[in-house]
N, C-alpha and C positions, 0 to 999 in steps of 0.2 A: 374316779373323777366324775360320770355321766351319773352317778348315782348322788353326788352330791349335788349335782348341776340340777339333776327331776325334781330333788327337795328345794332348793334355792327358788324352782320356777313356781311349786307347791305356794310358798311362805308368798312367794311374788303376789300368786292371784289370790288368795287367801287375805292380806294387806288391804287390796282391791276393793274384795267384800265389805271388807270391816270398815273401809273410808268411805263406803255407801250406802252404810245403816244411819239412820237421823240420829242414834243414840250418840254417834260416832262424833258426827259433822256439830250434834247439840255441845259438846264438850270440847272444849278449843287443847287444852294439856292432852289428849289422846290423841286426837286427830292430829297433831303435830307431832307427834312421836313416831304415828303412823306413818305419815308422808317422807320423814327424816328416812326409815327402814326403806320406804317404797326406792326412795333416792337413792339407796346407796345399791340396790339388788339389780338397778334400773339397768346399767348400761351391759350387768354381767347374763342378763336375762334377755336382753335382747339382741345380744351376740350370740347366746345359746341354741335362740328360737329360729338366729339368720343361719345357723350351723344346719337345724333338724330340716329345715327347709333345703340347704344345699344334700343334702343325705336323703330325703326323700326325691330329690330329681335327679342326684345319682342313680338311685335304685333305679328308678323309672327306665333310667337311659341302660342300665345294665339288661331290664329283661326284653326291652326292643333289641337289641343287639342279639340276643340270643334269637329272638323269632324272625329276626329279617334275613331275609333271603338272597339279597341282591348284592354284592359285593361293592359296589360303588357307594351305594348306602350305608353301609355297614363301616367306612372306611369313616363316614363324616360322624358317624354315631361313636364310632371311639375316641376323635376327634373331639366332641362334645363330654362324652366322660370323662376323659383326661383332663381338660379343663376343670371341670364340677370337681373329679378329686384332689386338681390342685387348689383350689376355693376351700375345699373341705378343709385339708390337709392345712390352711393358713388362719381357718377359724378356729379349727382344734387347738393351732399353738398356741392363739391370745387366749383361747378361754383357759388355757393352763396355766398363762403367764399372768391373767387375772386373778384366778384363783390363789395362788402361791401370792399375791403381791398382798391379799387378805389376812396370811398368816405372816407375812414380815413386816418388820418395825422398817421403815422408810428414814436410816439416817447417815448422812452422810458424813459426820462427827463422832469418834469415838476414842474412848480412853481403851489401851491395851497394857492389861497390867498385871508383872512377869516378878514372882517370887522366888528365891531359893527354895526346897523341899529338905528330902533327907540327901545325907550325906557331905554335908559340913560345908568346907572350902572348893571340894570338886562342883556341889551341888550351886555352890557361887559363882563358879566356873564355866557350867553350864548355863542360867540366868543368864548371860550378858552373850553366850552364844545364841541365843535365843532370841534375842533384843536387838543384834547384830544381825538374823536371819529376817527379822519383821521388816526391818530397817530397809534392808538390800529387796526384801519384795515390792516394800510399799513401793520404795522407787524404780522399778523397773513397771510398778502401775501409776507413775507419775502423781503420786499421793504425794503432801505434804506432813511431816513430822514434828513434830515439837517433843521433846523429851521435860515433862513437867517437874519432876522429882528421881533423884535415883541415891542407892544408899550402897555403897562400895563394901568390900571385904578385903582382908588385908592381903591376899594375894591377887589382890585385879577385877577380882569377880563380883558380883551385883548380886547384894541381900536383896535388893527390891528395888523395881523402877514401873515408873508410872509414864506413858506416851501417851499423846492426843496425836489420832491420826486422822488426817480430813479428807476428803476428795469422793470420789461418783461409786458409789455401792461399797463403800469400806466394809462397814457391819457388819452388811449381807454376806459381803467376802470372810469375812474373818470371824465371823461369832461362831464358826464350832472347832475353834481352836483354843477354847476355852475347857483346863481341866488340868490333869494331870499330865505330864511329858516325861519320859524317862530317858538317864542317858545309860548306855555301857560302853565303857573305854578305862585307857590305864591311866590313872593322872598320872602328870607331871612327877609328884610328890613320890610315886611306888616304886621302889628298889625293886622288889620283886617282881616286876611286871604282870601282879594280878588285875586282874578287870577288875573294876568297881560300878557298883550301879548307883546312882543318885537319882534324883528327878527336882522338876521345879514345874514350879503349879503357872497357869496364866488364867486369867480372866480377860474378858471382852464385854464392855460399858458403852450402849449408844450415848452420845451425849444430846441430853433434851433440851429444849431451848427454853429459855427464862420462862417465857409465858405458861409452860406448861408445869416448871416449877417453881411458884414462888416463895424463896428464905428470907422472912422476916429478920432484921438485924439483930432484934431483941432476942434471935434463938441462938445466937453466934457469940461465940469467947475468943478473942482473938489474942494472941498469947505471940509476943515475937521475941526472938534472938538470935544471936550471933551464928553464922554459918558455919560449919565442919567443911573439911574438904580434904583434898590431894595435896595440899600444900602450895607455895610460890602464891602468884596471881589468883591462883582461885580461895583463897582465904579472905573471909570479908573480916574488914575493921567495925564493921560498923552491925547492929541487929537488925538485918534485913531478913531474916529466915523468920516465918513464920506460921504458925499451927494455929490454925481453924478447927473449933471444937462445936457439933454442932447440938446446943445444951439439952434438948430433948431426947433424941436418941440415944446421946453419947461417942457418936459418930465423929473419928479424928481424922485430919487431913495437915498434913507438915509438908512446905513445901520452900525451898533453899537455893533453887536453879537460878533465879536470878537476883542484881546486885539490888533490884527496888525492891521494898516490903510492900510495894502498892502492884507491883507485878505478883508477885508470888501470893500476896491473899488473894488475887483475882484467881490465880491459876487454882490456887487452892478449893476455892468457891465451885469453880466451875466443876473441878472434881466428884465436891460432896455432893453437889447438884444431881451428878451420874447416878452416884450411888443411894443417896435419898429416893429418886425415881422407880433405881432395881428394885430398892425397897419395897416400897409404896405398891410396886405390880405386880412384889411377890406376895403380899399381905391381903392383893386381890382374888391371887390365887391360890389363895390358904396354903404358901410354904415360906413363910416368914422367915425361919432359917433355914430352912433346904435349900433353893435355892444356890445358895452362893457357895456350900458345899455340892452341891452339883457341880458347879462351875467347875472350881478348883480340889474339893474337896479337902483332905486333911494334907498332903503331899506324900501318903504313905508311896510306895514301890506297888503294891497291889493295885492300886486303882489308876494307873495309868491309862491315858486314851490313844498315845504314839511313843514309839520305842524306838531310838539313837542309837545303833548296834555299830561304834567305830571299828571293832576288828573283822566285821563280814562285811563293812560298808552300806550296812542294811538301814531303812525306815520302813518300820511297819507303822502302820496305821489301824488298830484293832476292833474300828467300829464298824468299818467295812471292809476286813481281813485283806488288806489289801500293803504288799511288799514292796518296794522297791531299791533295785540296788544303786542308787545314785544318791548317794549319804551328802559329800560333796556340793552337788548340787544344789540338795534344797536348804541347805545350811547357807549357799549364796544367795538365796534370796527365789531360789527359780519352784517354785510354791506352788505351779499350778495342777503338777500329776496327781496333787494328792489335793486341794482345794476343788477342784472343778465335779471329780467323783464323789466328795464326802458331800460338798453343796445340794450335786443330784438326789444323792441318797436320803439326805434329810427334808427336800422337796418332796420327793414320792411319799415319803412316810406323811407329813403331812397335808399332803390330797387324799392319803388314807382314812387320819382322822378327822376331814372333813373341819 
């Protein structure tokens, strides 16, 4: 971290230079460019510098302490350190908690979106366990849910559903729970009581706000009909269900949850809006399609990132080898044994890469 922080102060006073050459100040498109960077390095650079300063009158107080002699003295001198290291100890955390706020997208909106893999109707089976675990977290974080679209299989279980979940660090919280998920348990369906392994992929979508992506109407094919469903009451009469096609990419979005067509293009909208964006930022960062097979990958059984082990009662977590025997539990919703460590872990890795 302190090695990113020396280059950040580097680039700071370097800025400095360069907005106090005439060449600089002569050319109005640089020198705004300049000052933009100066802006943004400003408040993390001189949190750094009030840091080196409490570190340097640390020391100070550290090697008085050693040469004083008088015990009365010495008593007010560690008094004073203690302090300084509680000062230090409180700058260190914002400048970590600045830093890491530089590599995270800031959204409090997002789409969580839970496929079937392999393994048929167990793999359906598992999907809506899965949907039913985000559910029970989200609300034990007082997040609010909307279920945008969701597409059933004939024994109960969820080909695919698509959630918008909103509320105070959603993203942050849940974007590396994006991938592969595997389960092992016996279905229902097994005379034989063999385990079977399936898995079901999820994705995690900040969603951005209009302004930052604007979809022309002229690029949109808006295609509606009649609703599928469970039957009874949720069967529409009328062509409310509707699929947003969006004509350049090729980009589709079908969406059926609710009984207005003007509800559900919105809902739709706002979706491909997500996915347009992942696009567009992975195109910036030369993995156009990588990307979203990172996320979720193919759904093979090999690339799983967490493992559902019903007969030991086990969740492994395989990115930070980390086990836990409370299966139960986080299928309730109670999410945080294994959210709070994997959050850390991929925090540190990126104060690595600076």
């Amino acid at each position: 971290m302190f090695e990113k922080l020396e280059e950040t102060e580097k680039r700071y006073d370097e800025i400095e230079e360069e907005m106090a050459r005439p060449e600089s100040m002569a050319n109005l498109e640089v020198y705004k460019k300049l000052a933009k960077e100066r802006t943004d390095l400003r408040e993390i650079v001189d949190l750094y510098r009030k840091w080196k300063r409490k570190r340097e009158e640390a020391g100070k107080t550290f090697e008085m302490l050693k040469s004083e002699t008088e015990e009365e003295i010495k008593e007010l001198v560690r008094e004073e350190s203690a302090i300084l290291e509680e000062q230090k100890a409180k700058l260190e955390a914002s400048l970590r908690e600045k830093l890491l706020k530089k590599h995270e997208k800031q959204a409090n909106s997002m789409f969580l979106e839970i496929r079937a893999g392999t393994g048929g109707g167990e793999a359906a089976l598992f999907a809506r366990d899965l949907l039913t675990m985000y559910m029970k977290y989200a609300e034990r974080m007082r997040w609010k849910t909307e279920l945008i679209g969701a597409s059933t299989s004939d024994l109960g279980g969820l080909k695919e559903a698509i959630m918008v979940v909103e509320g105070k660090d959603t993203y942050n919280l849940l974007r590396h729970e994006s991938g592969v998920h595997r389960v092992q348990r016996v279905p229902l369906t097994e005379a034989q009581g063999r385990i079977h392994t399936s898995t079901a992929t999820v994705a995690v979508l900040p969603e951005p706000e209009e302004r930052e992506l604007n979809i022309s109407p002229e690029e949109l094919r808006i295609d509606v009909f009649r609703s599928s469903g469970p039957g009874g009451q949720h069967v529409n009469t009328t062509d409310s269900a509707v699929r947003v096609t969006h004509i350049p990419t090729g980009m589709v979005v079908t969406c059926q949850d609710e009984k207005s067509q003007h509800k559900n293009k919105s809902k739709a909208i706002r979706v491909l809006r997500a996915r347009l964006k992942e696009k567009m930022e992975n195109e910036k960062e030369q993995e156009i399609s990588e990307e979203r097979r990172k996320q979720v990958g193919t759904g093979e059984r090999s690339e799983r990132i967490r493992t559902y082990n019903f007969p030991q009662g086990r969740v492994t977590e395989h990115r930070i080898g980390l086990t836990l025997y409370k299966l139960q539990n986080i299928l309730n919703g109670d999410l945080d044994d294994i959210i709070v460590p994997l959050t850390a872990h991929f925090q540190s890795e990126a104060l690595k890469k600076g």
